[in-house]
C-alpha positions as CSV (number, residue, x, y, z in Angstrom):
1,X,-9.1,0.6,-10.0
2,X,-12.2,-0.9,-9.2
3,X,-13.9,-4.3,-10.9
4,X,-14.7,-2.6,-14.1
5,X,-11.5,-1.3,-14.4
6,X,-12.3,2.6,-13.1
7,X,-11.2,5.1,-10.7
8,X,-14.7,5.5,-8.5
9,X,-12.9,7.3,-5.8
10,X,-11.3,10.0,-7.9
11,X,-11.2,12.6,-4.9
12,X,-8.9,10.3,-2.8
13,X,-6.6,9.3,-5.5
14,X,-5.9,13.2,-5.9
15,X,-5.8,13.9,-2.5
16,X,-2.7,11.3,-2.0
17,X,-1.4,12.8,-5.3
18,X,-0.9,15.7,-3.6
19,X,0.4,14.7,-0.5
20,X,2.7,13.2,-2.4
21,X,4.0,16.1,-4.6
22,X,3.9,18.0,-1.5
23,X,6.3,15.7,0.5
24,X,8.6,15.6,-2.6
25,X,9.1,19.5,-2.0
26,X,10.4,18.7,1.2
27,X,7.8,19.6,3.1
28,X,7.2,18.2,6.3
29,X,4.7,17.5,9.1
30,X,1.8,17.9,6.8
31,X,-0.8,16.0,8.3
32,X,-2.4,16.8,11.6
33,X,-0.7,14.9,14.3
34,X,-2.2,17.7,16.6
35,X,-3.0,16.8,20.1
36,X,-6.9,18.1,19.1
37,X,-6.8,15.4,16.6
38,X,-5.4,12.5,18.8
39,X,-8.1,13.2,21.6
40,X,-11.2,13.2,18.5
41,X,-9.5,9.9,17.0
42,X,-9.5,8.3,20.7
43,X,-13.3,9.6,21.3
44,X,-14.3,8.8,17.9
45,X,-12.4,6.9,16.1
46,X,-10.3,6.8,12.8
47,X,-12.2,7.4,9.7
48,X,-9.0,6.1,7.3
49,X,-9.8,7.4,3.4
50,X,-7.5,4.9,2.4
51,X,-5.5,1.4,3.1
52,X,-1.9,1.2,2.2
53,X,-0.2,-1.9,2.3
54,X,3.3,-1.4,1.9
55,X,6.9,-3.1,3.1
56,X,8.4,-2.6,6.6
57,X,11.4,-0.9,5.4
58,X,12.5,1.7,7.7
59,X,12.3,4.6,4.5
60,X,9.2,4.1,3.6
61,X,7.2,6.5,5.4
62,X,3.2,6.3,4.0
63,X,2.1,9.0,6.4
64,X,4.6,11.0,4.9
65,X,4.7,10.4,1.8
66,X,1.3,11.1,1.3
67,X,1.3,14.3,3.8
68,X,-1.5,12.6,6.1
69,X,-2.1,12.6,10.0
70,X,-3.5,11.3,12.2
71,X,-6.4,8.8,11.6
72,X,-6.5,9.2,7.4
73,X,-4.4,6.1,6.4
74,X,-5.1,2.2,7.5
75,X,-1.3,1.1,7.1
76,X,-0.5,-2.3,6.9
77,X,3.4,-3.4,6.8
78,X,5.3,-6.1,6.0
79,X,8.7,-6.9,4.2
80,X,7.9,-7.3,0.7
81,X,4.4,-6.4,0.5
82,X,3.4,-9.9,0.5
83,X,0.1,-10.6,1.4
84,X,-1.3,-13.7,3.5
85,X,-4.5,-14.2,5.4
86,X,-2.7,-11.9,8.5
87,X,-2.7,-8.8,6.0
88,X,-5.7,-9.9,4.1
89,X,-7.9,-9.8,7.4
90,X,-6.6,-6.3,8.0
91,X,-7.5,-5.1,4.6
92,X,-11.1,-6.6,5.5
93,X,-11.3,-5.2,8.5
94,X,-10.5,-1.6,7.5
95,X,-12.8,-1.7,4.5
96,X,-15.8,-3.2,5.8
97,X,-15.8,-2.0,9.3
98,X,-14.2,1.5,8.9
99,X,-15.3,2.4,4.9
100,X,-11.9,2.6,3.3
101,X,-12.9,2.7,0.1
102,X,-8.9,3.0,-1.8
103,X,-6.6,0.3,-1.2
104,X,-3.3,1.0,-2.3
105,X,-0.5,-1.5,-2.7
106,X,2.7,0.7,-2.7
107,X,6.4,-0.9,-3.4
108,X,9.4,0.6,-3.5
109,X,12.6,1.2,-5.3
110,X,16.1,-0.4,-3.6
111,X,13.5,-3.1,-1.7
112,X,16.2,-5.6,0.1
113,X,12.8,-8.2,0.2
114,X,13.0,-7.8,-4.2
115,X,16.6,-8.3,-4.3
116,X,16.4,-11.4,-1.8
117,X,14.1,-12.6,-4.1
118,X,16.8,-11.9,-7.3
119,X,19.7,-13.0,-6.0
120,X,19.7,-15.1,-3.0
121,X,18.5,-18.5,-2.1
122,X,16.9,-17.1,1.3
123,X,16.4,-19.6,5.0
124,X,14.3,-19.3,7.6
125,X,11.3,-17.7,7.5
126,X,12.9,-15.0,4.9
127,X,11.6,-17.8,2.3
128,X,8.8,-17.5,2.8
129,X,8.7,-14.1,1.5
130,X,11.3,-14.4,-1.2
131,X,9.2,-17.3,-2.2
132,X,6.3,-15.3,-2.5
133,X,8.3,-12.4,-4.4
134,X,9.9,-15.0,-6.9
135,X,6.2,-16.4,-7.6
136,X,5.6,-12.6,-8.7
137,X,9.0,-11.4,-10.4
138,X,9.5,-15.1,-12.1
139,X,13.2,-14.7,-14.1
140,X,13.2,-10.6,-13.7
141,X,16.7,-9.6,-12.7
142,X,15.7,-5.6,-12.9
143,X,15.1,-4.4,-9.6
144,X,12.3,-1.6,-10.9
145,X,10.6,-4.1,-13.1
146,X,11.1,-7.3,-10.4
147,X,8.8,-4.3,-8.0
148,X,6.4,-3.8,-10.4
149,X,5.4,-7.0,-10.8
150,X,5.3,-7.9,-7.4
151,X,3.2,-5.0,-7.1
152,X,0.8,-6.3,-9.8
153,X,0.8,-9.5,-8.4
154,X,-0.8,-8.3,-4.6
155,X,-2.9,-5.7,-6.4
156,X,-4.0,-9.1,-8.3
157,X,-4.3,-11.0,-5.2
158,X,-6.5,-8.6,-3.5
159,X,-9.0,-8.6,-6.5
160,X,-9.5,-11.9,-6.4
161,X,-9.6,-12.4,-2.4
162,X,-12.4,-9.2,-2.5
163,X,-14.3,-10.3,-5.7
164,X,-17.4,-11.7,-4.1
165,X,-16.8,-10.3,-0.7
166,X,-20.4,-10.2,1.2
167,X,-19.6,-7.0,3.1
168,X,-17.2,-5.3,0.5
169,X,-18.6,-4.4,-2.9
170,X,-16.1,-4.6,-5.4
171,X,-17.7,-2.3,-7.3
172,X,-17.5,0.3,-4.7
173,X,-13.8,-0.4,-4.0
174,X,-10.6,1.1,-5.6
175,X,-7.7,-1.1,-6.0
176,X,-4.2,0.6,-7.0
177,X,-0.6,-0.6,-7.4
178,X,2.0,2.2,-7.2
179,X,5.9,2.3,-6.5
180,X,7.8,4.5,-3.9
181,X,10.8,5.9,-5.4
182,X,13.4,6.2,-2.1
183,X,15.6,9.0,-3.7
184,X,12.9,11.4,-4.9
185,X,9.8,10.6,-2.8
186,X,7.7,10.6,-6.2
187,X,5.0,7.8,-6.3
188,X,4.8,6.0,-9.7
189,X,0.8,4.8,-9.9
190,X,0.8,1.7,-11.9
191,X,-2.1,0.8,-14.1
């Protein structure tokens, strides 16, 4: 959803609806990962309709799970889905300098970064994500509702990094939170 709390960009939101009910039919290779479309990407460019950030778990699959090929989605991974300034300045750079107007921030279900977060006191430079996830999930102990909020809180994060951006109008730009199921595929979008 954008600043005033709309969908502006309606005909992407559908079109990774589908994808999505399409993957969870068990269809595969969807998008075009033809050698036609590698050679126009390389000549041209990629022309991403939307940014996903999402966690670097092996399962989650965004090109996949929203049937797309070559060139549609700017992906952006990290365990978690935390966000610093490393995956903010990606988000900026595929909005302002290649128009992706949808950012989605996708979690998932059976995330090993959300349990980290519930049940372990974490070293090394895990902490710094489980840090980051318990800021978001304070005293949740349900791994759904621990994602969800983590979710919210990154969807949050990005609103406020991108409210006055000078090359990004917020108004133009559609913000979404949404959670990967790993054993059905289906995408919950969360409001």
């Amino acid at each position: 959803m954008n600043k005033k709390g709309t969908i502006l960009n309606q005909e992407t939101l559908k079109r990774l609806i589908y994808g999505n009910e399409e993957y969870q039919k068990g269809r595969t290779g969807l998008g075009d990962i033809s050698e036609q479309i590698r050679r126009e990407t390389a000549k041209e460019g990629q022309k991403p309709y939307a940014i996903v950030i999402t966690c670097a778990d092996s399962r989650v699959i965004p090109e996949h799970i929203f049937s797309a090929g070559i060139g549609e989605l700017f992906v952006i991974r990290v365990a978690g889905n935390v966000l610093d300034n490393h995956q903010l300045g990606s988000i900026e750079y595929a909005a302002a300098h290649l128009d992706a107007k949808m950012i989605i921030l996708l979690g998932h279900t059976g995330c090993g970064a959300i349990e980290a977060a519930i049940h372990n006191d974490e070293d090394g430079f895990i902490k710094y994500i489980t840090d980051d996830i318990r800021e978001a999930i304070g005293e949740e102990t349900d791994d759904y509702k621990a994602c969800v909020l983590n979710v919210k809180h990154g969807v949050d994060r990005i609103r406020k990094e991108f409210e006055d951006h000078p090359e990004i109008p917020s108004e133009m730009l559609d913000i979404i939170g949404a959670v990967y199921h790993l054993d059905t595929g289906e995408v919950d979008w969360i409001q």
